[in-house]
C-alpha positions, 0 to 999 in steps of 0.5 A: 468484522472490524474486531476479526480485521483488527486481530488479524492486523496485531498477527500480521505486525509479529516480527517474524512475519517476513513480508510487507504489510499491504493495505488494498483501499477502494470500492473497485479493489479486486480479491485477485489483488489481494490473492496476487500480493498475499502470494509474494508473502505479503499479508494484505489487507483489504478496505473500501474506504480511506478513513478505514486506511486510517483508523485501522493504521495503529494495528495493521501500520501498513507498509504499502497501501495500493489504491484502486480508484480512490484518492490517495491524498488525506491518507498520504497526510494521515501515513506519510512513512508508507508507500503509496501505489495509486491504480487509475481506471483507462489510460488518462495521463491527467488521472495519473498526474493527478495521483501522483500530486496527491502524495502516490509514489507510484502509479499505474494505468489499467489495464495493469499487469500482476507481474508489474504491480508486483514488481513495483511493490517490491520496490517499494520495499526495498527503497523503505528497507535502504532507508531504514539501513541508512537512517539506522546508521545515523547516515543523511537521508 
């Protein structure tokens, strides 16, 4: 198994791939997620776990990782040039801060909007793409 996500990983990181690579990590990641994203363009990847996040990285190098449910901090650590969207189950503003601390650039409660996790996911994508446009420039970042 690890062998077919590692191959599908060296596919996903052609040139010509026109979208963002996405990294769906947590037991409670849901399909439709990945259906959701996979439509936008965007080759998605899904684990349970963070360490898998990390071991598969040097293939897959995700440019945004959204986390269901799982702790973001050890792979902010691991992969810091990626985004970080962070999906936190009820409405507790301490479990969203709590993300957020632990290296999340973003964060949304359930139940949370397709459209919206979308969205934000695209934003993501283009605040890395100005970044890269500028520090391929030689502007400060």
């Amino acid at each position: 198994m690890l062998e077919q996500t590692e191959n599908r990983c060296r596919e996903a990181a052609h040139p010509d791939f026109t979208g963002m690579r996405v990294l769906l990590v947590g037991e409670r990641r849901d399909e439709q997620l990945a259906r959701v994203l996979a439509r936008d363009g965007h080759d998605v990847l899904s684990v349970d776990e963070p360490q898998a996040a990390i071991r598969l990285s040097g293939v897959f190098a995700p440019e945004v990782i959204v986390f269901v449910g799982a702790s973001c901090g050890e792979v902010r650590r691991a992969l810091p040039a990626a985004g970080i969207i962070a999906l936190v189950w009820g409405q507790d503003v301490e479990e969203r801060i709590s993300a957020l601390q632990a290296g999340a650039d973003d964060c949304l409660a359930s139940p949370w909007s397709d459209a919206e996790l979308r969205a934000r996911v695209r934003a993501i994508g283009r605040r890395r793409a100005r970044v890269w446009q500028f520090s391929a420039a030689g502007a400060p970042i």
